[in-house]
PDBQT receptor file of N, H, CA, C and O in Angstrom, charges set to zero:
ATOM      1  N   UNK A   1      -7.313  75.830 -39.677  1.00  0.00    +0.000 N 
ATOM      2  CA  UNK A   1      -8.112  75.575 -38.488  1.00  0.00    +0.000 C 
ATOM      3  C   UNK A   1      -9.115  76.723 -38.335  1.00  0.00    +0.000 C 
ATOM      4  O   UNK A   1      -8.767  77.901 -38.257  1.00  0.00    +0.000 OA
ATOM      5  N   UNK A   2     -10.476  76.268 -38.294  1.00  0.00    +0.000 N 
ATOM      6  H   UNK A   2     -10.759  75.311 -38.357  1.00  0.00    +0.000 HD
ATOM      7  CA  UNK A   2     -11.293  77.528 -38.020  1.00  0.00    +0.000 C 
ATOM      8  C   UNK A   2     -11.378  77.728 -36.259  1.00  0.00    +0.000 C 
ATOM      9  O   UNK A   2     -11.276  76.926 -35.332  1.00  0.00    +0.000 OA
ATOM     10  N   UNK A   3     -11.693  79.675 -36.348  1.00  0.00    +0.000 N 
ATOM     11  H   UNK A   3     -11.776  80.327 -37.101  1.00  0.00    +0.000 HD
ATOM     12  CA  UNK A   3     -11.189  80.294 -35.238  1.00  0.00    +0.000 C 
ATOM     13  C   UNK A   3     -12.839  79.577 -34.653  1.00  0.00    +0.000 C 
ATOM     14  O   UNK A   3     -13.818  79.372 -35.370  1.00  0.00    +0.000 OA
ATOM     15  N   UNK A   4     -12.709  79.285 -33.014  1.00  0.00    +0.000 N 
ATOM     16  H   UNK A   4     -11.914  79.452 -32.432  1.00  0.00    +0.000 HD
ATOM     17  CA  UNK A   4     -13.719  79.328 -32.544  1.00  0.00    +0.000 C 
ATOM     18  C   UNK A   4     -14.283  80.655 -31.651  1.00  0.00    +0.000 C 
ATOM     19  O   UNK A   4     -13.815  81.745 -31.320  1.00  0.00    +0.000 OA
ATOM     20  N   UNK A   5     -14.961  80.271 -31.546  1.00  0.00    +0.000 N 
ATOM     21  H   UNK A   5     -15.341  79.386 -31.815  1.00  0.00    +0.000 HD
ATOM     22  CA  UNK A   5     -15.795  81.248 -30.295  1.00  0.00    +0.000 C 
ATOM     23  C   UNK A   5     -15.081  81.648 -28.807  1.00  0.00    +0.000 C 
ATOM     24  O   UNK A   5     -15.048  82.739 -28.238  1.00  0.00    +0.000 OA
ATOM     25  N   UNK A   6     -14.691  80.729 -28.526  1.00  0.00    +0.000 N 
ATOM     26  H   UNK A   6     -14.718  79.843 -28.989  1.00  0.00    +0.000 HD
ATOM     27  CA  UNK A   6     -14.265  79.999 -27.142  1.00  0.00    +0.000 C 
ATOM     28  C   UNK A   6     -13.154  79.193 -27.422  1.00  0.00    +0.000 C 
ATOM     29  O   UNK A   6     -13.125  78.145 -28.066  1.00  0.00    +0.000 OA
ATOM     30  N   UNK A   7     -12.273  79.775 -26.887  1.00  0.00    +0.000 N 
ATOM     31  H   UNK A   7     -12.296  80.626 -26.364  1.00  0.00    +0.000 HD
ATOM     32  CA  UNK A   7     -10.277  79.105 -27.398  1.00  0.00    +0.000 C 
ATOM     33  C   UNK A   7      -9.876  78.900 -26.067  1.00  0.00    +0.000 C 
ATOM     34  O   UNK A   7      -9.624  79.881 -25.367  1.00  0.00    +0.000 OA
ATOM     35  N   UNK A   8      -9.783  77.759 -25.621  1.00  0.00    +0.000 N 
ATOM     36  H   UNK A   8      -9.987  76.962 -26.189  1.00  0.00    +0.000 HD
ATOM     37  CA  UNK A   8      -8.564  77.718 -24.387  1.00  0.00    +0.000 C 
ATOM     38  C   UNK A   8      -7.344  78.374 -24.746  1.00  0.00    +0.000 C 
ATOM     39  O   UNK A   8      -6.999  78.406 -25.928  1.00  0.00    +0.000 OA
ATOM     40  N   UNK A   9      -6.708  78.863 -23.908  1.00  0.00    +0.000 N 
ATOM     41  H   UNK A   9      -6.989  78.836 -22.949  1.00  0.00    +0.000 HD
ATOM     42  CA  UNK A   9      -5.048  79.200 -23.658  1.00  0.00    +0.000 C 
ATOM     43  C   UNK A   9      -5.126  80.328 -24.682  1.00  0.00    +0.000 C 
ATOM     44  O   UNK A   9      -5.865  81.197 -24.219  1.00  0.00    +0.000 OA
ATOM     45  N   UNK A  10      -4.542  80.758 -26.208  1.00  0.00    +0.000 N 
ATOM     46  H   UNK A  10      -3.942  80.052 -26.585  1.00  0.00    +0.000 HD
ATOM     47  CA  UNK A  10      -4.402  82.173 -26.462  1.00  0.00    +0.000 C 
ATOM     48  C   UNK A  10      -5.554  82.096 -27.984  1.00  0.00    +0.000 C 
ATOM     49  O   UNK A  10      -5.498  82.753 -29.023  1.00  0.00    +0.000 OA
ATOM     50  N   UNK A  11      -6.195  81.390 -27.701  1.00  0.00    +0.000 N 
ATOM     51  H   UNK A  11      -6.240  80.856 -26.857  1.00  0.00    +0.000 HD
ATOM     52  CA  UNK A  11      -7.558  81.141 -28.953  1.00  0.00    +0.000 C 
ATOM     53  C   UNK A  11      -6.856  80.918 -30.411  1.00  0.00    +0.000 C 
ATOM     54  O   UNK A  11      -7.013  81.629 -31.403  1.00  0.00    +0.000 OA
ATOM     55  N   UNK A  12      -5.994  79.678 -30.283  1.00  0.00    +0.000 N 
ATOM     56  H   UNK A  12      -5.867  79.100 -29.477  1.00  0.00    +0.000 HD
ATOM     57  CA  UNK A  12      -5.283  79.181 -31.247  1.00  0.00    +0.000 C 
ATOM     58  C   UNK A  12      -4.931  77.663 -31.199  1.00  0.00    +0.000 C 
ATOM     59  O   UNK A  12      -4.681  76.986 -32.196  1.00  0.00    +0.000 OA
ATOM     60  N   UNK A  13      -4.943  77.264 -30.057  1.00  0.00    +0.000 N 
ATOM     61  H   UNK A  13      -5.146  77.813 -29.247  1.00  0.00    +0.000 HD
ATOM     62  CA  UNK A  13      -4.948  75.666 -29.628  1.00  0.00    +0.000 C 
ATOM     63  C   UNK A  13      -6.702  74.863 -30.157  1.00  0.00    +0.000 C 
ATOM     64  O   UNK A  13      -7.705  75.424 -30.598  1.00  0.00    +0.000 OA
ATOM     65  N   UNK A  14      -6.469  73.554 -29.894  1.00  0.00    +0.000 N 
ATOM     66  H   UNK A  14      -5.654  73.098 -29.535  1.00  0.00    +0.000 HD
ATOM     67  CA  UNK A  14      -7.597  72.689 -29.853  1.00  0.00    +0.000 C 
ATOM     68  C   UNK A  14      -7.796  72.129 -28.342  1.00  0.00    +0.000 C 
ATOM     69  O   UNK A  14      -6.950  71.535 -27.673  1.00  0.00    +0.000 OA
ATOM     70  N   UNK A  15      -8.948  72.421 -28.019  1.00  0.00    +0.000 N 
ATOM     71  H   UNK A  15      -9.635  72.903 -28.563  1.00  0.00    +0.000 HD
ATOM     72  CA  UNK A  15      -9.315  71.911 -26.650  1.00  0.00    +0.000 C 
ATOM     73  C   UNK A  15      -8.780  70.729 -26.656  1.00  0.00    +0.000 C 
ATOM     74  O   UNK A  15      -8.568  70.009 -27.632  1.00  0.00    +0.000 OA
ATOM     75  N   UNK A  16      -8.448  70.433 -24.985  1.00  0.00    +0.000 N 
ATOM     76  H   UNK A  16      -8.620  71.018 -24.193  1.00  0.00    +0.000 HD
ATOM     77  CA  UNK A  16      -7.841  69.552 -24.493  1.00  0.00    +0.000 C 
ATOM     78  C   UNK A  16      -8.715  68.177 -24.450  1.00  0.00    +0.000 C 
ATOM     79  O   UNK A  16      -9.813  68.280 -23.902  1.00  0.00    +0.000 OA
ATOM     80  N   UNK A  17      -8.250  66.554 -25.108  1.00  0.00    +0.000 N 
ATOM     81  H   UNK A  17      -7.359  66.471 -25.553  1.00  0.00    +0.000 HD
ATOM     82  CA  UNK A  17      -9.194  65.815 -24.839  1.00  0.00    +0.000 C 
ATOM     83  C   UNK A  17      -9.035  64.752 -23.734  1.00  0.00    +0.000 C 
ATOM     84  O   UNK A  17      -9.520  63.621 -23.759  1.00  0.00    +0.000 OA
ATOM     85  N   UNK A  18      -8.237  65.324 -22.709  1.00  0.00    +0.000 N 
ATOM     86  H   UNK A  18      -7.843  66.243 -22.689  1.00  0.00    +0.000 HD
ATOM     87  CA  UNK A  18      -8.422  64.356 -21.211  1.00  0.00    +0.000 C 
ATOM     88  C   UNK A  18      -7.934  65.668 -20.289  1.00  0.00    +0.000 C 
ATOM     89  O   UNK A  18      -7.694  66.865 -20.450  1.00  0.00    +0.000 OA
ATOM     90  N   UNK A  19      -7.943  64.579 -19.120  1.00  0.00    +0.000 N 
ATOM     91  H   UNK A  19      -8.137  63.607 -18.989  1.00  0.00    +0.000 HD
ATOM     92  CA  UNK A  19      -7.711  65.583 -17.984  1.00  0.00    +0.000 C 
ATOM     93  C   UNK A  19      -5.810  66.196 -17.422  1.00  0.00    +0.000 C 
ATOM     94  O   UNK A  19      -4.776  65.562 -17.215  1.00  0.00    +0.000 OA
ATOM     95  N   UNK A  20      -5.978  66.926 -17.391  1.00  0.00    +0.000 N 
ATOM     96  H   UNK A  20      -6.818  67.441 -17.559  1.00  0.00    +0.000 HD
ATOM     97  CA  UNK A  20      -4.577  67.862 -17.107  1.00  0.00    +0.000 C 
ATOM     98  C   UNK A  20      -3.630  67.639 -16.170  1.00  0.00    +0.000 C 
ATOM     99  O   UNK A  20      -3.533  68.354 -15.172  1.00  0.00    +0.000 OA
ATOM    100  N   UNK A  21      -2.816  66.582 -16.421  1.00  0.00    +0.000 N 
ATOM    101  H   UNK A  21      -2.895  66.001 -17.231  1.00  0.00    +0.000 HD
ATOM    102  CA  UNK A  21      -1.937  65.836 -15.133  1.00  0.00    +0.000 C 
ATOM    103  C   UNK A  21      -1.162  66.659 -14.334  1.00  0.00    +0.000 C 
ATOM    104  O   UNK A  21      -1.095  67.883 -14.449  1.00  0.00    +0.000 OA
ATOM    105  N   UNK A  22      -0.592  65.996 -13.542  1.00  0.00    +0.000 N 
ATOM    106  H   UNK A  22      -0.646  65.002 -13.448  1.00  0.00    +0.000 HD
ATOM    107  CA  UNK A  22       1.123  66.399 -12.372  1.00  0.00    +0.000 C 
ATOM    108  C   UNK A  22       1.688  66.724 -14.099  1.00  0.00    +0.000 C 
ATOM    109  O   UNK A  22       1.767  67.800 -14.692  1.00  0.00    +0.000 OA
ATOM    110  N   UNK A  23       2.028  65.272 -14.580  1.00  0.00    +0.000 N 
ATOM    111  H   UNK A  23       1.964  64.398 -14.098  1.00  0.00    +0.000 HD
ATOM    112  CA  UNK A  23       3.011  65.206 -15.472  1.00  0.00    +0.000 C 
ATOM    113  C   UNK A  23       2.825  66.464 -16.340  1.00  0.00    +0.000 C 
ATOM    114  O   UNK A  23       3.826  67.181 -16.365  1.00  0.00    +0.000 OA
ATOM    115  N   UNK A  24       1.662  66.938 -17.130  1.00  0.00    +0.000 N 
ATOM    116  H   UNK A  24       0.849  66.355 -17.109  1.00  0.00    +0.000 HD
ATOM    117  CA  UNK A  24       1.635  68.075 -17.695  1.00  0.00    +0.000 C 
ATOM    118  C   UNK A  24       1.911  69.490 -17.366  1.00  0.00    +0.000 C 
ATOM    119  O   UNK A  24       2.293  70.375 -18.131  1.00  0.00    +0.000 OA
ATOM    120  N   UNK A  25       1.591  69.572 -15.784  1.00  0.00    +0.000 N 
ATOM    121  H   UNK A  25       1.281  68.852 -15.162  1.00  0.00    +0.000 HD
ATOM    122  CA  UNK A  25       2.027  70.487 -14.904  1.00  0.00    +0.000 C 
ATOM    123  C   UNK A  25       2.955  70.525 -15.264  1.00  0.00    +0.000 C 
ATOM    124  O   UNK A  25       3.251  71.281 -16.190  1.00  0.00    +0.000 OA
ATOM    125  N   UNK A  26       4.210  69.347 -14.410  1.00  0.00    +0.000 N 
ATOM    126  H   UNK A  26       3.969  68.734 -13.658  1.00  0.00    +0.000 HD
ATOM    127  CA  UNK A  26       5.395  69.540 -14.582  1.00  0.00    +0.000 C 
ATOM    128  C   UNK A  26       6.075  70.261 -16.003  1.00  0.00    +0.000 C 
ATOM    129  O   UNK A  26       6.635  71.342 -16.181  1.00  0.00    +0.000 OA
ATOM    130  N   UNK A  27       5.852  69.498 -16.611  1.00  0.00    +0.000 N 
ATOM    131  H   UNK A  27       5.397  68.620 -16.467  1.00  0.00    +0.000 HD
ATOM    132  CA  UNK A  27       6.229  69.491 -17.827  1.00  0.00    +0.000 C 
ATOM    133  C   UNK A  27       5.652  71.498 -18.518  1.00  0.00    +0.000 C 
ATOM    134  O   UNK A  27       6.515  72.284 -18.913  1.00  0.00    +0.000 OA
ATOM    135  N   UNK A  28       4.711  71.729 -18.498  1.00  0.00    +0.000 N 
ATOM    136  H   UNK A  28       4.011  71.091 -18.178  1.00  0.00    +0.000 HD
ATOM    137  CA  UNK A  28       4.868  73.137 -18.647  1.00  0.00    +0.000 C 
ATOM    138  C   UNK A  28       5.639  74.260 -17.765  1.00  0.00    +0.000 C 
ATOM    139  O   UNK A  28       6.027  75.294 -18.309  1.00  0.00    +0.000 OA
ATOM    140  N   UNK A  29       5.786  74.087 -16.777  1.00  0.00    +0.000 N 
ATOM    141  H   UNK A  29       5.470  73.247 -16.335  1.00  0.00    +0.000 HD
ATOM    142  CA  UNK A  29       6.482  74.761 -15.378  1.00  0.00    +0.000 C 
ATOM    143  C   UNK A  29       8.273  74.761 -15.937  1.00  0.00    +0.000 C 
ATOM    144  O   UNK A  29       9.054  75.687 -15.718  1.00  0.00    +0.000 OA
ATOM    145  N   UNK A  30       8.637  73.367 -16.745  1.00  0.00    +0.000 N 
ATOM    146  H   UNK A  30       8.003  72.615 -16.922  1.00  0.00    +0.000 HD
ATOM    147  CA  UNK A  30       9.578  73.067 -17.101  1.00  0.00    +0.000 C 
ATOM    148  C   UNK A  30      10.398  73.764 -18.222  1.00  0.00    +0.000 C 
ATOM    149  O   UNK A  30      11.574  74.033 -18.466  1.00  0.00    +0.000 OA
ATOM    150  N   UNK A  31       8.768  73.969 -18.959  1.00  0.00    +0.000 N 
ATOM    151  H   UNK A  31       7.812  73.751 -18.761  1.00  0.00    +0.000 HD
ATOM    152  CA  UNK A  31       9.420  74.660 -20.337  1.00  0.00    +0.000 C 
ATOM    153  C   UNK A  31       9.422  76.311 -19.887  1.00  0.00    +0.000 C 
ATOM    154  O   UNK A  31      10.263  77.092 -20.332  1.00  0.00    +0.000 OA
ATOM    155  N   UNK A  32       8.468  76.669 -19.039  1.00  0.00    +0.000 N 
ATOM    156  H   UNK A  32       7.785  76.035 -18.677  1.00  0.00    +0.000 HD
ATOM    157  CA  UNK A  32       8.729  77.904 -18.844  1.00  0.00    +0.000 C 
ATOM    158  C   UNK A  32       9.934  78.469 -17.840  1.00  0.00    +0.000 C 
ATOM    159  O   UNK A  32      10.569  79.483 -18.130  1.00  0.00    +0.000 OA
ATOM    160  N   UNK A  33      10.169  77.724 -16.668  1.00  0.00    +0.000 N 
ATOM    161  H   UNK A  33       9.653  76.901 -16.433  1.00  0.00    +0.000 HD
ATOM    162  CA  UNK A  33      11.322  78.237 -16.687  1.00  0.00    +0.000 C 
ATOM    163  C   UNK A  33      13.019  78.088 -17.244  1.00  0.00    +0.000 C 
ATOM    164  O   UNK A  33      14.095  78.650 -17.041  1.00  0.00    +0.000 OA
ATOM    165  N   UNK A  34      12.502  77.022 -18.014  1.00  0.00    +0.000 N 
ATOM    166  H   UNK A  34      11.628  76.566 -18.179  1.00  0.00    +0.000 HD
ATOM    167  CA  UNK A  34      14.082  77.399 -19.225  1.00  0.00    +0.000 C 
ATOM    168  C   UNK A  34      14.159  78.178 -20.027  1.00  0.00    +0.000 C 
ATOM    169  O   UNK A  34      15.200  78.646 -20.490  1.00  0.00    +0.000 OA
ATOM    170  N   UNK A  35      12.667  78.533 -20.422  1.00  0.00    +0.000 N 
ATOM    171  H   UNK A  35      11.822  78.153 -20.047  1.00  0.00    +0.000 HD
ATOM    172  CA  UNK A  35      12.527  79.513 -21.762  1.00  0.00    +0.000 C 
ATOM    173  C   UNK A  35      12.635  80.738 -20.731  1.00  0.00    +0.000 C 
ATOM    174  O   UNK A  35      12.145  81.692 -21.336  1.00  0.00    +0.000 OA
ATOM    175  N   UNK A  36      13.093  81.210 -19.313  1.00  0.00    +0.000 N 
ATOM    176  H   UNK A  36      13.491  80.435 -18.821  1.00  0.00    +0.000 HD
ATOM    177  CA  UNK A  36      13.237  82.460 -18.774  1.00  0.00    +0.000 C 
ATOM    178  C   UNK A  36      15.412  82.070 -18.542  1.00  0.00    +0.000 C 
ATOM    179  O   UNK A  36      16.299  82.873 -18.252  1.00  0.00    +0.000 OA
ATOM    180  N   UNK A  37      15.495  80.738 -18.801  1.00  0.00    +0.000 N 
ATOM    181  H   UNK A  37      14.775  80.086 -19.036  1.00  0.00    +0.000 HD
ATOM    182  CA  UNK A  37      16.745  80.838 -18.261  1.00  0.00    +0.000 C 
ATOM    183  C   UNK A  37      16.965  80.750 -16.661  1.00  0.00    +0.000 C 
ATOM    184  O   UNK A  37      17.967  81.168 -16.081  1.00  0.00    +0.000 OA
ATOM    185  N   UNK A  38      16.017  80.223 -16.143  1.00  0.00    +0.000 N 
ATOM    186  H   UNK A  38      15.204  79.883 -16.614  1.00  0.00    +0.000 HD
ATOM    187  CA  UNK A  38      16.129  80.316 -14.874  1.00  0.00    +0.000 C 
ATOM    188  C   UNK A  38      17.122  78.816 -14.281  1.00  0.00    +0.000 C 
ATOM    189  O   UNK A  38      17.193  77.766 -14.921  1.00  0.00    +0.000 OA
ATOM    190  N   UNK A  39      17.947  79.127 -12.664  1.00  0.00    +0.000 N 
ATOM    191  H   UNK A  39      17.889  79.980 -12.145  1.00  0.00    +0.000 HD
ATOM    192  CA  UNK A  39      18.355  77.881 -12.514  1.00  0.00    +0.000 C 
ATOM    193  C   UNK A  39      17.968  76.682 -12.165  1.00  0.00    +0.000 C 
ATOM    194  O   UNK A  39      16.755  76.689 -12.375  1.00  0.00    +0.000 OA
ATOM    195  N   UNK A  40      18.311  75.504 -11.698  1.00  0.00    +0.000 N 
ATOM    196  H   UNK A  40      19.296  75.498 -11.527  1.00  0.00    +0.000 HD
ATOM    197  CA  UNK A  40      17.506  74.370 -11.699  1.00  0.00    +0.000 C 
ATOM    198  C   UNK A  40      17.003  74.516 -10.190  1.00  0.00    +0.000 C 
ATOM    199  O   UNK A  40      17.749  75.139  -9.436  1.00  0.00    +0.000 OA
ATOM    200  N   UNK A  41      15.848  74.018  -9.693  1.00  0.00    +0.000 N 
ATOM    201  H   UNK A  41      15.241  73.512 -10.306  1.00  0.00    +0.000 HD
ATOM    202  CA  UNK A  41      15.180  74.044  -8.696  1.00  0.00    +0.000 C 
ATOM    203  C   UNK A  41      14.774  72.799  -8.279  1.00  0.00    +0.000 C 
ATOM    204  O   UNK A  41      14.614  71.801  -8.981  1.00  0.00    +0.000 OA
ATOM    205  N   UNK A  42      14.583  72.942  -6.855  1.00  0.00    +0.000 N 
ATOM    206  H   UNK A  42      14.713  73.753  -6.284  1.00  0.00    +0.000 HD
ATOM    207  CA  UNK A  42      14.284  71.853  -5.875  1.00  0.00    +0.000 C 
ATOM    208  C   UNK A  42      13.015  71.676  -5.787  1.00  0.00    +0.000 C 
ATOM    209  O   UNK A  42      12.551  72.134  -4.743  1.00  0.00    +0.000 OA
ATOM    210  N   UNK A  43      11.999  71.009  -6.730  1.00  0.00    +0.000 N 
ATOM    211  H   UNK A  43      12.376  70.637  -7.578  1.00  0.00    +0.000 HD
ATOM    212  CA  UNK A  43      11.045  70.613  -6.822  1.00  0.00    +0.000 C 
ATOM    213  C   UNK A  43      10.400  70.157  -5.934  1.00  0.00    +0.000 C 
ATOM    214  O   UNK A  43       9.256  70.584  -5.778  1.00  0.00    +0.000 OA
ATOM    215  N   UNK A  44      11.108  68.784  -4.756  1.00  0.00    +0.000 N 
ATOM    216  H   UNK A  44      12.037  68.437  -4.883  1.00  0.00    +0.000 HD
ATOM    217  CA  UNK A  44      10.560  68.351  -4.095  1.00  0.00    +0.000 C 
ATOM    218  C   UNK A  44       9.981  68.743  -2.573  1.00  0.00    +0.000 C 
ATOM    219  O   UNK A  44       9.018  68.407  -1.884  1.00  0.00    +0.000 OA
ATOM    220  N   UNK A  45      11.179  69.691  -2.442  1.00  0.00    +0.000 N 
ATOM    221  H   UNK A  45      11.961  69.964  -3.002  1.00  0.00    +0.000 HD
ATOM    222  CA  UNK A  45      10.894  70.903  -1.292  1.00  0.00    +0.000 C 
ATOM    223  C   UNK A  45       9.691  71.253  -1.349  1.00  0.00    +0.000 C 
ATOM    224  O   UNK A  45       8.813  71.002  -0.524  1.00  0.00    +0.000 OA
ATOM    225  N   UNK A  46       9.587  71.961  -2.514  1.00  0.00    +0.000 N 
ATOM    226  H   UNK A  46      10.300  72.165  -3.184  1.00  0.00    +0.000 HD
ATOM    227  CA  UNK A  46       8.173  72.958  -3.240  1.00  0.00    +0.000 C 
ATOM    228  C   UNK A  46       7.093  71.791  -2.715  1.00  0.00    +0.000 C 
ATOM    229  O   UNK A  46       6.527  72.155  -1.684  1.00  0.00    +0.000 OA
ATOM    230  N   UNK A  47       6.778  70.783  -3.080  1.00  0.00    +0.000 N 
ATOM    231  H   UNK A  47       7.237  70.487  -3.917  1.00  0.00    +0.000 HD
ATOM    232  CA  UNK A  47       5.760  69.706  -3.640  1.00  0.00    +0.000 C 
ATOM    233  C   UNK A  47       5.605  69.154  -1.685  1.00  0.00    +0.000 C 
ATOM    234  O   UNK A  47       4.548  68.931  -1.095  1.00  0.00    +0.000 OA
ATOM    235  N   UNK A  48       6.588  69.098  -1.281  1.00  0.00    +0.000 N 
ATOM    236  H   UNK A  48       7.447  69.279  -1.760  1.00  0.00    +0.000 HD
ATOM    237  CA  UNK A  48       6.810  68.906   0.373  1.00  0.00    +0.000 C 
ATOM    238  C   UNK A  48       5.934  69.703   1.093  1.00  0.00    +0.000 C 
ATOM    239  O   UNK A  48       5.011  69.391   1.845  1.00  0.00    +0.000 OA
ATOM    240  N   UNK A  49       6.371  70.792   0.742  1.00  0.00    +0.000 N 
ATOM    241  H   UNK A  49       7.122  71.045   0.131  1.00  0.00    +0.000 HD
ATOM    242  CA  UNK A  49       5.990  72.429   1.309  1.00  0.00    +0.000 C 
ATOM    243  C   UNK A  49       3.942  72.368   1.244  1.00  0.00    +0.000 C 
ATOM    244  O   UNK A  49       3.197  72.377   2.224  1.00  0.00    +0.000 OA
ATOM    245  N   UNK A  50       3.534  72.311  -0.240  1.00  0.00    +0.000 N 
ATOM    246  H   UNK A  50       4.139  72.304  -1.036  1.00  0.00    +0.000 HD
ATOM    247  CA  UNK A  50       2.628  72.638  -0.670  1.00  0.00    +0.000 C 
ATOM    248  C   UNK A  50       1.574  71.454   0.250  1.00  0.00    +0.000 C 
ATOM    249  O   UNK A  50       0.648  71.897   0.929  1.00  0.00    +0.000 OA
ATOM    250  N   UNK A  51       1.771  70.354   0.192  1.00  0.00    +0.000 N 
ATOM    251  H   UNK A  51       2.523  69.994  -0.360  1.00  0.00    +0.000 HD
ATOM    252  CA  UNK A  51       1.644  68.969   0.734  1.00  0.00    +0.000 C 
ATOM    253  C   UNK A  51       0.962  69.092   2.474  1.00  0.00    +0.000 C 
ATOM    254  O   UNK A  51      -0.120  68.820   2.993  1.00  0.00    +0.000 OA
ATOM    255  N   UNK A  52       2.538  69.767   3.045  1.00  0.00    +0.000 N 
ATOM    256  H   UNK A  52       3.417  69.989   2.623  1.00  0.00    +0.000 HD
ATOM    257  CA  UNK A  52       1.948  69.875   4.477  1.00  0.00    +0.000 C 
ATOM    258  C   UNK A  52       0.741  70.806   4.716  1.00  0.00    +0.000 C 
ATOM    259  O   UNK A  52       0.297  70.819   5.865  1.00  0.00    +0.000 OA
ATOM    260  N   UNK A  53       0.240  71.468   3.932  1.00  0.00    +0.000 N 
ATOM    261  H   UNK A  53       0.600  71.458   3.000  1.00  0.00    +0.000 HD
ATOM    262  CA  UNK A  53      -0.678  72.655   4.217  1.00  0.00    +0.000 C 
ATOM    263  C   UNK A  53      -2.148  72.110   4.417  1.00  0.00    +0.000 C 
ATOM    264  O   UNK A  53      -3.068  72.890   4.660  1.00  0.00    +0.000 OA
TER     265      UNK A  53
């Protein structure tokens, strides 16, 4: 893969070709806190919380 100029995320990926969902959110939030070992969390609280503001 040639290096570009301009790298999203650590200038080793391929730009993204749609737009960046909940689901992708989720889904990275997911991997990072297992890859810390962290315990399971109440998502919907959070998403509740953020919502009323």
């Amino acid at each position: 893969m040639a290096r570009r100029s301009w790298s999203p995320g650590r200038g080793l990926s391929d730009p993204r070709t749609g737009p960046f969902t909940f689901e992708d959110c989720a889904s990275c939030v997911t991997r990072i806190l297992d890859g810390i070992g962290a315990e399971p969390v109440e998502v919907n609280a959070l998403i509740d919380e953020f919502l009323a503001d």
